[in-house]
TORLO-442757 format. One line per field, with one value per residue (C-alpha): residue in one letter; x, y, z; residue number from 1. Coordinates in steps of 0.5 Angstrom, whole numbers. Example, Ala and Ser with C-alpha at 12.3 -4.5 7.8 and 13.67 -1.06 7.14 Angstrom:
REM residues 2
aa: [a, s] .
X: [25, 27] .
Y: [-9, -2] .
Z: [16, 14] .
i: [1, 2] .
END
This chain:
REM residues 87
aa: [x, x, x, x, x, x, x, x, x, x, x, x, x, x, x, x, x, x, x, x, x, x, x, x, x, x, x, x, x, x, x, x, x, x, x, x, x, x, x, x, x, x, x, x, x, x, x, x, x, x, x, x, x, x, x, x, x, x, x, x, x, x, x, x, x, x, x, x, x, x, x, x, x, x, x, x, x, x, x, x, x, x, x, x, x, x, x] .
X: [-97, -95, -97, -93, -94, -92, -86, -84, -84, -81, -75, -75, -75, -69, -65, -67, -64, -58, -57, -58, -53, -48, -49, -49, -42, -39, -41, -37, -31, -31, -31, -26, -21, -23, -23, -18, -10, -6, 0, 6, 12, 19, 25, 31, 37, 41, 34, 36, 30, 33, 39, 37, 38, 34, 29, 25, 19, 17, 10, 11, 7, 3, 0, -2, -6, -9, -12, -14, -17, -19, -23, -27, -29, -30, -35, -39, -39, -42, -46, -51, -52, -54, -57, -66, -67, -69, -69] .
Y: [-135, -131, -132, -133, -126, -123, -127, -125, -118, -118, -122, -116, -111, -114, -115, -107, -105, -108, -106, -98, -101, -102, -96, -92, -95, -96, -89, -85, -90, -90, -82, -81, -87, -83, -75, -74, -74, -78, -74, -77, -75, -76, -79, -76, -80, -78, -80, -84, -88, -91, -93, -98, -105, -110, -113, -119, -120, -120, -125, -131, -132, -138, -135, -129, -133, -138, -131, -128, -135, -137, -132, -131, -138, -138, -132, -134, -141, -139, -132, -137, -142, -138, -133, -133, -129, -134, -131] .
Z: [-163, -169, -175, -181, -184, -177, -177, -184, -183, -177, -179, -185, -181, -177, -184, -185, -178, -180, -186, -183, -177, -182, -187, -181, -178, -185, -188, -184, -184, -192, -192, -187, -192, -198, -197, -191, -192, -186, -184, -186, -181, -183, -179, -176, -177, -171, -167, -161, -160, -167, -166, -160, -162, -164, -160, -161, -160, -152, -153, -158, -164, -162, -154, -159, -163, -157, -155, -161, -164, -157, -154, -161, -162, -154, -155, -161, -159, -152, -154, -158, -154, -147, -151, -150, -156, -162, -170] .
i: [1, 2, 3, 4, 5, 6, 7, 8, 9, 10, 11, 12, 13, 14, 15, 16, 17, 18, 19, 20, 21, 22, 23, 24, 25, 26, 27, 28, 29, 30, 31, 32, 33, 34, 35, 36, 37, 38, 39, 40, 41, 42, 43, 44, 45, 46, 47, 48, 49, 50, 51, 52, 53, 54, 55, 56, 57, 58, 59, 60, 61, 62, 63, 64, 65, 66, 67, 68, 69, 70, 71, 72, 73, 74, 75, 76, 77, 78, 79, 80, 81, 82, 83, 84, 85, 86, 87] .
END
């Protein structure tokens, strides 16, 4: 059995890890947004691909939210309830 000082240093050193997971993958995305200038293309007016008609949406809104909303909830549900690691 672990003892309390154990149990504390490592629930420290998983918030520690984290803490360097999420520096490391949001670092490069804040440089990336902050220093690089997106390429901005122009349109021609007598494109054909513009001068298609309208069409509506192919998949209604309330699937796409069903799936979206749906597969999440069903995962962070599941994941935690099936997983054998306890913090």
């Amino acid at each position: 059995m672990e003892s309390d000082a154990q149990t504390i240093s490592v629930k420290w050193f998983r918030v520690g890890l984290e803490i360097c997971i999420l520096l490391a993958l949001g670092l490069p995305i804040l440089l990336l947004f902050v220093t690089v200038e997106p390429f901005h293309r122009g349109f021609y007016c007598d494109d054909e691909s513009l001068r298609h008609p309208y069409k509506d949406s192919t998949v209604p809104s309330i699937y796409l939210y069903i799936v979206g909303f749906g597969l999440n909830l069903i995962a962070v549900s599941y994941i935690p309830s099936h997983s054998s690691v306890t913090i």
